[in-house]
N, C-alpha and C positions, 0 to 999 in steps of 0.2 A: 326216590328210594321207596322203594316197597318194604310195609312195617308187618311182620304176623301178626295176625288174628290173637291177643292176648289167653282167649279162652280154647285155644287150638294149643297152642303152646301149655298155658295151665293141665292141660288135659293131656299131653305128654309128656311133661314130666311128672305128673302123676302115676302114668301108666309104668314110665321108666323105672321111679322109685319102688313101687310094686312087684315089680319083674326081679330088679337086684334085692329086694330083700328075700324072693321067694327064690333066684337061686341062691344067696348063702345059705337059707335054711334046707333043701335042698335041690340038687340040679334034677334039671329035666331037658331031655332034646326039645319038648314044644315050648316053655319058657325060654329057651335058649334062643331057640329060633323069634318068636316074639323080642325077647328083649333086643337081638342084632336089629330086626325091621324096627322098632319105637326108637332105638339109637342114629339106625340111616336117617329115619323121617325128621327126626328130633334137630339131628346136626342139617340135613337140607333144609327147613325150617327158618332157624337159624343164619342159616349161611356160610358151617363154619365145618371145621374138617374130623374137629377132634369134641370127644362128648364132652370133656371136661369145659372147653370153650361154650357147648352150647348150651349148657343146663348155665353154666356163667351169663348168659347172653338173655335164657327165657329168665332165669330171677330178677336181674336187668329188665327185661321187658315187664315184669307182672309188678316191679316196684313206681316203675314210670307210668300204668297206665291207671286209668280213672277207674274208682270202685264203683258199680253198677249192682244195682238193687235187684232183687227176682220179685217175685211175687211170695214165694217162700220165705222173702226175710220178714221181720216183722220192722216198725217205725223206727226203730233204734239198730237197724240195721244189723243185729244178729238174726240167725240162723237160726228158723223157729224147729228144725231137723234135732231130734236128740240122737 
């Protein structure tokens, strides 16, 4: 079984959560069109047919996978980024 790329995934439901907050606040045909493609990729990703199953499936994934340090974090593993 083939597992996604954890930070492939992090990185799309990022972009997704982005996309639906900025059309509630308001719509645009090029968010619109972005958020349909970050939703196809999200769910082929995934594996799964429906968004709701696949942001279900990446939080799943980013809970199961190992925390990995950058060079940006500091010793104590926060995020030296304000």
């Amino acid at each position: 079984m083939i597992v996604p790329d954890p930070k492939i995934a992090r990185t799309l439901l990022t972009r997704y959560a982005t996309l639906k907050i900025a059309q509630a606040e308001r719509e645009t045909p090029q968010a619109a069109r972005e958020l349909q493609d970050v939703t196809y990729t999200l769910c082929v990703l995934m594996g799964t047919a429906d968004v709701r199953e696949a942001v279900a499936a990446a939080d799943a994934l980013l809970e199961s996978a190992p925390v990995t340090r950058t060079h940006a974090e500091g010793s104590d593993g926060l995020s030296l980024a304000v």
